[in-house]
C-alpha positions in Angstrom: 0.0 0.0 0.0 0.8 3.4 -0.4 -0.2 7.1 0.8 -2.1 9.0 -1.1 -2.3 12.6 -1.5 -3.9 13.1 1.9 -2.3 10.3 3.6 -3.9 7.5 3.8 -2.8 4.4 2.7 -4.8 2.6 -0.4 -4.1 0.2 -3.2 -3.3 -3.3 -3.3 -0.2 -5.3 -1.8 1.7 -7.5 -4.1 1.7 -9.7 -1.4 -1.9 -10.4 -0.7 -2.6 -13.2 1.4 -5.6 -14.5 -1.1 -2.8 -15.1 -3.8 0.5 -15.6 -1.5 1.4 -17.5 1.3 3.9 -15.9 4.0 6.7 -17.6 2.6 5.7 -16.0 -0.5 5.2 -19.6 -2.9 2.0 -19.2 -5.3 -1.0 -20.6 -3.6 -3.9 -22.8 -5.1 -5.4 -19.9 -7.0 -1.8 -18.5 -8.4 -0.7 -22.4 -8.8 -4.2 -23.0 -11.0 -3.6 -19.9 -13.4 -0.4 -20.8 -14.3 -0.9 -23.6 -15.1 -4.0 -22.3 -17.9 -0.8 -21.2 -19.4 2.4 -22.9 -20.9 4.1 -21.2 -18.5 6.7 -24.0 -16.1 4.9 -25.0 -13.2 7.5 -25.7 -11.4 9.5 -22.7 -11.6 9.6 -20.1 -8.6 6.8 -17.6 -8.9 6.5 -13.5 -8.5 3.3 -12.0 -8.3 2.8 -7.8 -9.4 -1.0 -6.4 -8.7 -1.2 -3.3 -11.4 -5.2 -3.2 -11.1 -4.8 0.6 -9.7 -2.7 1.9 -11.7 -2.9 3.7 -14.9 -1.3 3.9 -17.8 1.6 3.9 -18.3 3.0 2.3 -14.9 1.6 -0.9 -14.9 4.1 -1.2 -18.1 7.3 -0.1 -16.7 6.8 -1.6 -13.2 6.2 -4.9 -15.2 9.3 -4.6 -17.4 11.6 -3.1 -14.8 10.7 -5.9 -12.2 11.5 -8.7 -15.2 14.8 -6.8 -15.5 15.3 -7.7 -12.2 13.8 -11.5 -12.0 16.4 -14.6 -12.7 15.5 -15.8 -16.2 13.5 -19.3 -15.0 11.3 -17.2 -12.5 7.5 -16.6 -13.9 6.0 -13.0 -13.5 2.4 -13.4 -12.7 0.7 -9.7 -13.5 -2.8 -8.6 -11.9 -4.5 -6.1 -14.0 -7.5 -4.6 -15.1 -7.5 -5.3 -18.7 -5.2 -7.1 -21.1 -1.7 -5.2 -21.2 -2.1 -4.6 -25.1 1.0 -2.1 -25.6 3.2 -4.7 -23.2 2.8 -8.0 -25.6 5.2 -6.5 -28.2 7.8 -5.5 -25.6 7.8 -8.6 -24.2 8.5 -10.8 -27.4 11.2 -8.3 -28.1 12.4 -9.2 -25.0 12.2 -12.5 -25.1 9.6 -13.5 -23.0 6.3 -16.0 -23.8 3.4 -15.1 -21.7 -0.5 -15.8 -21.7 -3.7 -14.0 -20.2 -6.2 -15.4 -18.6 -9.8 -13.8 -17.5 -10.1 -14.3 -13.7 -13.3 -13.2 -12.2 -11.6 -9.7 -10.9 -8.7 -9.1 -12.9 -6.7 -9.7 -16.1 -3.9 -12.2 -15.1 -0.9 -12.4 -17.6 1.7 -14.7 -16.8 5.1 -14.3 -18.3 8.6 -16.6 -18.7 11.4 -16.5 -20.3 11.6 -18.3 -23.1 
C-alpha cells in the first residue's frame, strides 16, 4: 500500500494473502492460473498487482521488475484489462506469456523463453 495525496494508505499489496502465502510460494489460486498457461509450473513464482494503476505504470513496473527477476522465474501480473502495448515488448524481450480472465482481474503470466 501506499499514501495518497492526503495520507492514507490505499491500493493493493503485491503480497496479498488471497494469492501468496507468507513464505511468499503461489497458492492454489496462483498455482491454478499458471498452469491455464504454458508457462513452467515448477519454476519459482512473483506476483505484481497493477489493477490501480494507470497507464503507463503498470508497463514499466512490469518490465523493470523482469529486468530484475532470474530468467526461470515466472511473473504473474494482476490487472484490469489485457496489457495490449506490453505483448510486443515482451516478445522483443524474449519473454512468452499468456492472459487469462479471472473473475476480478486480467492475469498475464510471463517466462522467459
Amino acid at each position: 500500500m501506499w499514501p495518497n495525496m492526503f495520507g492514507e494508505r490505499v491500493g493493493p499489496l503485491t503480497t496479498e494473502r488471497e494469492h501468496m502465502t507468507s513464505n511468499h510460494q503461489p497458492t492454489e489460486q496462483t498455482t491454478a492460473l499458471i498452469s491455464e498457461t504454458g508457462a513452467p509450473d515448477d519454476a519459482p513464482v512473483k506476483r505484481l498487482d497493477v489493477q490501480s494503476l494507470g497507464p503507463p505504470k503498470p508497463l514499466k513496473q512490469t518490465l523493470e521488475l523482469l529486468a530484475d527477476l532470474d530468467d526461470d522465474t515466472v511473473l504473474v501480473q494482476f490487472n484490469d484489462r489485457a496489457p495490449q502495448h506490453l505483448y510486443p515488448k515482451l516478445e522483443d524481450r524474449g519473454y512468452d506469456f499468456e492472459s487469462v480472465e479471472a473473475e476480478d482481474a486480467t492475469v498475464t503470466v510471463i517466462w522467459h523463453r
